[in-house]
N, C-alpha and C positions, 0 to 999 in steps of 0.2 A: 259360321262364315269363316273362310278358308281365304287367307294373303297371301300370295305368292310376291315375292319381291324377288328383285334382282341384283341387291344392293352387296356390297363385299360384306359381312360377319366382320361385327365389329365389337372390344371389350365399353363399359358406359363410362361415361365423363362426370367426376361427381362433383357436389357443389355443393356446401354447407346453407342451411337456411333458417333463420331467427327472427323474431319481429323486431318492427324498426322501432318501438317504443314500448318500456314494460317498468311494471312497476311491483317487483316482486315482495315486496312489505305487504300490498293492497291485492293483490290476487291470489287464488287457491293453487293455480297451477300453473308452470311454464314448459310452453310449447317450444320445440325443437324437432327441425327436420331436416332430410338430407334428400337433395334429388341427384338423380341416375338419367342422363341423358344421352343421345345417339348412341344406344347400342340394338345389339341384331345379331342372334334370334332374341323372340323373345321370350327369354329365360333367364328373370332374376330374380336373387335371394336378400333379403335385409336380415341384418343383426346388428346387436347394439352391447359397447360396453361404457363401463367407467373408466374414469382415469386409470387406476390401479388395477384392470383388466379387469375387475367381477363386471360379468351379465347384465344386464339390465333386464327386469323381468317383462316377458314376454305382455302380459297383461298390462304394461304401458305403453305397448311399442302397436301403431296405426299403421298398415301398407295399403298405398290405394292402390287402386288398377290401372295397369300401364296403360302410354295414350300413343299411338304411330302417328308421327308426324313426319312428312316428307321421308317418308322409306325407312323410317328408324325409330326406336319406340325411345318414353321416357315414363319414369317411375318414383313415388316419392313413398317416404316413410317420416313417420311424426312419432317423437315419445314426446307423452303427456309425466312432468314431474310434480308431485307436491312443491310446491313454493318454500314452505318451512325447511325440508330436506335440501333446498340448494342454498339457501340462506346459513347452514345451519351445516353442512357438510367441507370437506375438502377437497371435493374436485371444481375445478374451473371450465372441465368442458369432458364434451361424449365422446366415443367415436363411432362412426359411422361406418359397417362391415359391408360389401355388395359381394357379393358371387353371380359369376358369370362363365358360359361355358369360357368365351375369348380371354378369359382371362380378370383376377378377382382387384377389389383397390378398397383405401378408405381413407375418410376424410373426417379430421375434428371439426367439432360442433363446438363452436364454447358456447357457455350460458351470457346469457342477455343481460348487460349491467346491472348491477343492484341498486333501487334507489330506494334510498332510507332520510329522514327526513331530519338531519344534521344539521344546528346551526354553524355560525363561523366565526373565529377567533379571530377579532380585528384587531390590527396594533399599527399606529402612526410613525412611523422615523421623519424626526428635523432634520434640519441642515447644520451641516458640523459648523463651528463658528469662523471658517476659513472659507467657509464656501459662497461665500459673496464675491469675495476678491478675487476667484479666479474666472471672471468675465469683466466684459465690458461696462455689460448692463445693468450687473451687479443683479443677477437673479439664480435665485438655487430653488430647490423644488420641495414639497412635501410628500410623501408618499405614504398610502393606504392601502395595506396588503390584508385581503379576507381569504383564511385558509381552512381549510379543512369541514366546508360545506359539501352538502348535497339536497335536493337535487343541483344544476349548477346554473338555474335560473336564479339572478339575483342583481340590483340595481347598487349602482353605487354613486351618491352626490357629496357637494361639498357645499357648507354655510362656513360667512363670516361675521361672527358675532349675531349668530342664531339668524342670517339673513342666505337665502340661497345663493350662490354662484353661478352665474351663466354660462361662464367661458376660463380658460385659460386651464383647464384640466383635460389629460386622456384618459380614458379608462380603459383596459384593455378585456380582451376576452378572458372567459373564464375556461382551465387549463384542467385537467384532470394529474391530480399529484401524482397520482401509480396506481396504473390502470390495470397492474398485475394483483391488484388487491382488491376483494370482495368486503364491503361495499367500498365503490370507488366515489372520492372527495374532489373537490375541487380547490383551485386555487385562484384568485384575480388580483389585478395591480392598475391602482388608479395614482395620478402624478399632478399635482398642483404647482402651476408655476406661479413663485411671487417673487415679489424685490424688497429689498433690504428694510425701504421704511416699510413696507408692508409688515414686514417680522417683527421690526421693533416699535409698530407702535400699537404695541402691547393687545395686539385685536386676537380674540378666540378664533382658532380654525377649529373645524368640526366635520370627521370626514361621519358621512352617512350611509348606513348601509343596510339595505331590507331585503328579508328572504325569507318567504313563506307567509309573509304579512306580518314578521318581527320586524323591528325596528333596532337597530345597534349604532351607538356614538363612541364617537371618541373623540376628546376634545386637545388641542394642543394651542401654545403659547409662546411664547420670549419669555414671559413671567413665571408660570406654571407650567411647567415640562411634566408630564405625565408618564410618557415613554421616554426616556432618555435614548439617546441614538444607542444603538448595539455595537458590540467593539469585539464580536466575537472573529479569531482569529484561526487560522489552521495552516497545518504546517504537515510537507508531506516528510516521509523518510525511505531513504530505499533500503533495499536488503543490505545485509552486509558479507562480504567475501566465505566467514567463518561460517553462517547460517547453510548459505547454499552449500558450501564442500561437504558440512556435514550430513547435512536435510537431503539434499539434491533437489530443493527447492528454495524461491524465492518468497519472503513473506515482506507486503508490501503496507504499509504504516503510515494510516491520517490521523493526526495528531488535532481535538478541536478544542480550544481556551477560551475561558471568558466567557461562560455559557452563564446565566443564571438562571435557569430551571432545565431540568432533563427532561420536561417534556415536548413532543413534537420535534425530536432530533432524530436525523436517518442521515446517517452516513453509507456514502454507498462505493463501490472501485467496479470502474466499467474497464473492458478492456478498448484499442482501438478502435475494433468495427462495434462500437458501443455492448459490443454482449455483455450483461451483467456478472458482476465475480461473488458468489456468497460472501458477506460483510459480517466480521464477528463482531460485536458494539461492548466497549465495557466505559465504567464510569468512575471519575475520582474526584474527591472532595475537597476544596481546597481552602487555608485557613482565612481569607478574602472575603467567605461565602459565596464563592463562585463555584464553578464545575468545570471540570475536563473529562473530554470522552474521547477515545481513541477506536479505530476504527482500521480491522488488520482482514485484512484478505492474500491467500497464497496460490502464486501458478508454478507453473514448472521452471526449473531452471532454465530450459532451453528459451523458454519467451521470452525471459527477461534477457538473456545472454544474445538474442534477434535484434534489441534496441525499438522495441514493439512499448508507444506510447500507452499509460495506465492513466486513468484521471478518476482522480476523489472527489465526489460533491456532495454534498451539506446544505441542507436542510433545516429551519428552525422558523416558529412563528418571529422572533427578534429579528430577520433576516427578511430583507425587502425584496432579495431574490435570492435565488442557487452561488454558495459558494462553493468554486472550481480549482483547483491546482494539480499539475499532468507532471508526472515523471517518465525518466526510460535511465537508458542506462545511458551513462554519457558515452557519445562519439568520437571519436579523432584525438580521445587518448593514448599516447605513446606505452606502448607494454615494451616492458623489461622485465626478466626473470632474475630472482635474487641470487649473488651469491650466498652461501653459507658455510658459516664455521663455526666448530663444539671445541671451546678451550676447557680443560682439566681443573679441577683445583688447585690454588698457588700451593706450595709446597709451604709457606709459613702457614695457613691456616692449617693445613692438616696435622700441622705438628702441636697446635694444638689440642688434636683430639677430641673436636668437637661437634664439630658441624664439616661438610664439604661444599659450596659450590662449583655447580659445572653451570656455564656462560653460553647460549648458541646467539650466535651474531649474523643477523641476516641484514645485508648490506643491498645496494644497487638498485633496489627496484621500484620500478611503474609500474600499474597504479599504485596509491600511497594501500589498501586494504590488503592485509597480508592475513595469513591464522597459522598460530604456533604452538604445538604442543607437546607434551614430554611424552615419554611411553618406558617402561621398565617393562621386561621379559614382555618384549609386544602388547602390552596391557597398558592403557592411558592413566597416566599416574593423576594425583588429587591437585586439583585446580588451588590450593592453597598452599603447595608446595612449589610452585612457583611462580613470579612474576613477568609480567612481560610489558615493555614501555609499547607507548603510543609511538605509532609513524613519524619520524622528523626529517627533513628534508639533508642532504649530505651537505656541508657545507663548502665543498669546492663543485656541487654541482645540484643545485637547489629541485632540478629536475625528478633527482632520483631517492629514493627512501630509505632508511636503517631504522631496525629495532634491534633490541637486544633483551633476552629471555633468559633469566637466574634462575637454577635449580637449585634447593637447599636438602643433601641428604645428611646422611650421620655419616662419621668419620667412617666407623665399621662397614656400615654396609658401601662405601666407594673401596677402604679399602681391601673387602673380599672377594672385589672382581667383577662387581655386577658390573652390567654396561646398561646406558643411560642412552637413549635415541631421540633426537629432536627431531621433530615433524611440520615441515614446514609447506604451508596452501596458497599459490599463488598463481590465478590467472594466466601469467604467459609461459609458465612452467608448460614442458610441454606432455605432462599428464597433468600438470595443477597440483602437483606435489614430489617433493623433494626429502629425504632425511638426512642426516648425518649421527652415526653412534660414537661414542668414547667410554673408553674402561681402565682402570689403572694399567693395563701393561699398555697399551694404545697411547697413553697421555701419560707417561712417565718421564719425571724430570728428567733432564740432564743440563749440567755445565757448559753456556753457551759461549762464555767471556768474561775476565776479569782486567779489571784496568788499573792504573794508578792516574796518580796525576796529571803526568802527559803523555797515557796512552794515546794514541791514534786510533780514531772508531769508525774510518772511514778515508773514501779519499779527499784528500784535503780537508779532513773536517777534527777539528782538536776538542776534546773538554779542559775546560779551563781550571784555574786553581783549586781543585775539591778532589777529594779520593772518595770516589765511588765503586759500586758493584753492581753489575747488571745480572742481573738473577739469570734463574733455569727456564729453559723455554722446551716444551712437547717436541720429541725427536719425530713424530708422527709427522711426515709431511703435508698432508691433508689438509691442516691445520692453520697453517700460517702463512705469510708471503715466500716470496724468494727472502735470501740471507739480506740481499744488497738492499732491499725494502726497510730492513728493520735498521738499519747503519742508518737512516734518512733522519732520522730522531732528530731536530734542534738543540746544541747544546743549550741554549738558551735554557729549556727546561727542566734543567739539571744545577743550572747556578741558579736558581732562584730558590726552589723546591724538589723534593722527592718525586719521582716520577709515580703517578697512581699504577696499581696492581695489575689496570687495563686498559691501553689504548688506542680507542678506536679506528683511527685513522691508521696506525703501523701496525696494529694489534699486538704489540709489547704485551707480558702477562704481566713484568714483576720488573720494577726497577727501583734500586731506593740510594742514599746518598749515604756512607758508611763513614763512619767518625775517624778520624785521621791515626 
């Protein structure tokens, strides 16, 4: 028999198809098919692969005979699998290949949930001992969380001193934990509400829980606390300045305390539009006998640098539901780019012959996260060769930040001529990085001022009864303020004490108080 249609040639519309209930523990085989509908002429091809692109052998793969309906055909294909093989393998779903003259498509199949026949880990949380007093009525709740069942058919009641409860509890649905996992578990949350004498006068609660025609108790008290409430705690951490300039990425840190057992913990970092971020999980032991697990997943720098919300949530049978905490990067911070400056070694140190340090002082800037590091002949010198102070706020302008970073070489090698280059990473720089180099002829002393008694070291400004010496200051301009900056000094800090070798506010190198 011979169709003539008039209809326009058209590519098929595909559709994934699975049964609506399956129980792959207890069957031999799982059906899986894919239909092919409105297309025209009728000429089409099935193929089947794996996740990981291999084939699927021909010898499991069904195509029935197309059917025209209203002027346009449709088509289905079945792969028949071993049961054991998808229980037991790593793929989560097929795909479905069509060829067609108008043109080819395809669509994943996943496989049909697993259901395996899992009991569930029940644990009770009380009520902290404050939680009376923040109502009226002076009522807090009990809660009965059963996790990590399946199937996710399962009852849940409450007795009070081995007598049923009628009312005053919800129980909620049961929730599949992570549905991207083979076999998939469940989770449920039931909520008892009591009041105060109810808890203290000492009566057993008993949450109830049956699944598969098991029976599980668990009993709680004012007297006998069985489960102590859980006190696990998490804390997020964001990238820091150094990571990304170096990385060019941002690595994003959930921090979880107070665990006491590491089992049934999933830390996980979603991004905004909830997409999942691979979650590295590692564990530490703590002298308490508790646990901490940290929980580090990394994106690009550019996301993080967008102000694009991250959020960490945790997981644990101790936990009556998902603990949540969302970072980004803060907002409506003020950027400043640092200044910087590389001072020389004082000229008394070097004349000891011992050691040199060079000083880079990075002053001025917002945010407080800066990254500083030394470089000899453009090679990054050893991270113990110098130090560098934490961020502190300037003190005539608490706004803005200063560090300052000591390099310790030998006397010889500063004075052979090497040069010494600080490298400095900061945000509103406008590549996010800065250097400044210094080498003996670059930072060479000279005689900047000698005074007596009642020199004059400024205008209007006297030192008072003391003969002092203002040391050698780097002829390099680069270096230091203007002249008139450095005359600002308070005598004040001259008749008390020797002036320090560096300061920060004038950036003085060298001042000391010389005996009469």
């Amino acid at each position: 028999m011979v169709i003539v249609s008039s209809a326009t040639p058209s590519r098929p519309d595909l559709f994934p198809l699975i049964t609506c209930e399956s129980s792959l523990s207890n069957e031999p085989l799982v059906a899986m098919g894919c239909l092919a509908r409105d297309f025209l002429p009728n000429s089409v091809t099935f193929s089947w692969n794996f996740k990981n692109s291999s084939v699927v052998n021909s010898q499991d793969i069904k195509t029935f005979p197309t059917v025209l309906r209203e002027g346009k055909y449709l088509a289905t294909s079945q792969v028949l699998l071993p049961s054991v093989d998808v229980l037991e393998g790593s793929d989560d779903f097929l795909t479905c290949n069509v060829k067609h003259p108008n043109g080819n498509g395809e669509v994943a199949v996943r496989f049909p949930a697993v259901s395996m026949d899992i009991p569930p880990n029940v644990t009770v949380f009380i009520p902290p001992r404050d939680a009376f007093s923040d109502n009226n009525q002076r009522t807090s709740q009990l809660l009965c969380q059963a996790t990590g069942f399946s199937p996710r058919n399962i009852t849940v009641s409450w007795l009070r001193d081995g007598k049923p409860i009628k009312s005053g509890f919800n129980t909620g649905k049961a929730e599949a934990e992570n549905d991207s996992l083979r076999p998939v578990t469940y989770r449920i949350l039931s909520t008892l509400t009591i009041t105060e004498n109810d808890w203290l006068s000492q009566s057993i609660f008993t949450c109830k829980v049956v699944h598969k025609g098991l029976t599980f108790k668990k009993n709680v008290s004012s007297t006998c606390i069985l489960n102590p409430q859980a006190s696990i705690r998490i804390f997020t951490i964001p990238p820091n300045f150094a990571s990304i300039f170096q990385t060019k990425s941002a690595k994003l840190t959930c921090r979880v305390v107070d665990l006491t057992t590491r089992e049934s913990l999933n830390i996980s970092w979603t991004r905004q539009n909830g997409e999942f971020l691979p979650t590295a999980t590692s564990f530490q032991s703590n002298v308490n006998n508790t646990f901490s697990a940290t929980g580090e997943a990394t994106v690009c720098a550019e996301d993080w640098e967008s102000g694009e919300d991250f959020t960490c949530t945790v997981t644990h049978t101790d936990l009556p539901s998902p603990l949540r905490k969302t970072i980004s990067k803060p907002k409506g911070v003020s950027r400043q780019p640092p200044s910087v400056y590389v001072l020389p070694p004082s000229r008394e140190q070097l004349s000891l012959r011992e050691s040199a340090t060079v000083t880079c002082l990075v002053k001025g800037f917002s945010p407080p996260d800066v990254f500083v590091q030394w470089l000899q002949k453009g090679q990054p010198m050893p991270s113990d060769s110098y130090v560098t102070s934490d961020p502190k706020p300037e003190p005539q302008n608490p706004d803005l930040y200063f560090v300052h970073s000591t390099l310790t070489v030998s006397e010889e090698e500063w004075s052979s001529g090497e040069a010494y280059t600080c490298i400095v990473g900061h945000e509103a720089l406008p590549h996010m990085v800065t250097e400044r180099s210094v080498d003996k002829a670059t930072g060479e002393m000279t005689p900047w001022l000698r005074t007596s008694e009642t020199q004059k070291m400024g205008p209007g400004r006297h030192f008072g009864a003391r003969r002092f010496v203002l040391k050698s200051f780097p002829r390099h301009p680069s270096y230091l303020q203007p002249k008139d900056r450095l005359l600002e000094t308070r005598p004040s800090a001259v008749d008390t004490a020797p002036l320090c070798h560096l300061e920060i506010n004038v950036y003085i190198l060298s001042c000391e108080t010389a005996s009469s």
